[in-house]
C-alpha positions as CSV (number, residue, x, y, z in Angstrom):
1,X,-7.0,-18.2,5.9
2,X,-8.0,-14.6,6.5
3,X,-7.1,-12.9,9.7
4,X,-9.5,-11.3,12.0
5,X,-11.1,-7.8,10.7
6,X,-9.4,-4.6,13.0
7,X,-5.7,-6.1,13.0
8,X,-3.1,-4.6,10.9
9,X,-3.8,-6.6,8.6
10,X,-6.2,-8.8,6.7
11,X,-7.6,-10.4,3.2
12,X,-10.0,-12.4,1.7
13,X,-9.6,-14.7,-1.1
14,X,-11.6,-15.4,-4.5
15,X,-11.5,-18.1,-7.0
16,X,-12.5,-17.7,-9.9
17,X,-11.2,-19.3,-13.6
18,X,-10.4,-16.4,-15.9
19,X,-11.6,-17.2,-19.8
20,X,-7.7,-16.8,-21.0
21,X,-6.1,-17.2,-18.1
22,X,-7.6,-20.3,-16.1
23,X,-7.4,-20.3,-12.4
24,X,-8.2,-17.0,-11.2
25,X,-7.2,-15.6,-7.5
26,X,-7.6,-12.8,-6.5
27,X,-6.6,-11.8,-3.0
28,X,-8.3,-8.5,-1.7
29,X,-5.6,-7.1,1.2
30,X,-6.4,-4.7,3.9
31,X,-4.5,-2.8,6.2
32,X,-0.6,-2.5,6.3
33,X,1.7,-4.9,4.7
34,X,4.6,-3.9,7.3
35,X,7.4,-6.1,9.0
36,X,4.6,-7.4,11.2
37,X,2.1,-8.6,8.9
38,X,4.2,-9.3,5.9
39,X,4.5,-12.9,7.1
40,X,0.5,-13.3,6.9
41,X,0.6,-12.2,3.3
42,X,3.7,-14.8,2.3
43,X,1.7,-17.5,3.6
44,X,-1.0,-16.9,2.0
45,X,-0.1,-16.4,-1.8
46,X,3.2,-19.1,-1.7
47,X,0.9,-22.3,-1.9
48,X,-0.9,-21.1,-4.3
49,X,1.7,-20.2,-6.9
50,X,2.6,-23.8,-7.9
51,X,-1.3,-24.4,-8.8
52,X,-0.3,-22.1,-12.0
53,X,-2.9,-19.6,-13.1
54,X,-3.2,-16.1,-12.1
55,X,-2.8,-14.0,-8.6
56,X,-4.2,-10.8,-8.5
57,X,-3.5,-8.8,-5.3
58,X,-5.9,-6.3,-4.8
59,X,-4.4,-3.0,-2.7
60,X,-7.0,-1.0,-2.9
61,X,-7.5,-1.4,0.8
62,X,-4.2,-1.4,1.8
63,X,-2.2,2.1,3.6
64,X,0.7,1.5,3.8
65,X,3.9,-0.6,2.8
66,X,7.1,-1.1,4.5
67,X,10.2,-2.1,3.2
68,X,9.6,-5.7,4.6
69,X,6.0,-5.3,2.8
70,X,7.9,-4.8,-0.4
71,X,10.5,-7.5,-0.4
72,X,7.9,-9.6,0.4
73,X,5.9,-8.6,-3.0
74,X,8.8,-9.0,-4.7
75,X,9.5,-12.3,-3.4
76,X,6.4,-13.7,-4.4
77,X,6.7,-11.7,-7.5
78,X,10.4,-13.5,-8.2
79,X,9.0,-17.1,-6.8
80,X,6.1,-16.4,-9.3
81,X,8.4,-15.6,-12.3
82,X,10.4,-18.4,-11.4
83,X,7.8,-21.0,-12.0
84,X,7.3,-19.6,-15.1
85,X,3.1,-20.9,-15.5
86,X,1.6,-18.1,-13.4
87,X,1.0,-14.6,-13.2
88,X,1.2,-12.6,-10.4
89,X,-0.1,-8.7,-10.6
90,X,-1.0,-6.1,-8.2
91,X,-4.2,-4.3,-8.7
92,X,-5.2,-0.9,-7.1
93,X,-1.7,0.6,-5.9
94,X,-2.1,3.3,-4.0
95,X,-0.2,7.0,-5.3
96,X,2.4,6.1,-2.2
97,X,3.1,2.7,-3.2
98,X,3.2,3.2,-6.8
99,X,5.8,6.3,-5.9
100,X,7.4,3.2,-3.6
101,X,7.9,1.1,-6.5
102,X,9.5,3.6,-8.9
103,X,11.8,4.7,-6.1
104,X,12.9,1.8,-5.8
105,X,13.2,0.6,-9.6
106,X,10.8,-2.1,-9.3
107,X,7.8,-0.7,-12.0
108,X,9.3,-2.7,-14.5
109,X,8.9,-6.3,-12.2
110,X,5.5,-6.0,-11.6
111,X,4.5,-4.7,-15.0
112,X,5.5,-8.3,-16.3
């Protein structure tokens, strides 16, 4: 469940069923996926990874990400990978967190 608009942050989910893909969610973030809020995020994408299909997380809204923000993404990512029937992507990176990802050699993880 989303969180309430004007916190750090907040998302909305959409289903949808993708013609090669299936199950399609897409989960439209907002805000800062920091120490604080990292949590929210986790709980949100974890259940759905066992359902299979694919997750899309949409950053276009987001402004920042921490380093607890990233090791959640790659987390999920990893918990994602590991089940081996889903794909999980993120959509929209902002310059910054595209420059956070290569800094910290994980381009390659999310381009798979």
């Amino acid at each position: 469940m989303a969180t309430a608009p004007g916190t750090l942050f907040h998302f909305e989910i959409e289903r949808s069923q993708d013609q090669s893909d299936g199950a399609l969610t897409t989960i439209i973030c907002h805000g800062r996926v920091v120490s604080e809020t990292a949590s929210q995020l986790k709980e949100a994408v974890k259940p759905l990874i066992p359902l299979g299909g694919r997750i899309v997380l949409d950053l276009t809204d987001v402004s920042y990400v921490d380093s607890s923000g990233l090791g959640t993404l790659v987390g999920l990512k990893v918990s994602a990978l590991k089940e081996g029937y889903i794909k999980l992507e993120l959509l929209n990176l902002s310059p910054r967190v595209k420059e956070l990802l290569r800094l910290s050699n994980l381009t390659q993880l999310f381009s798979s």
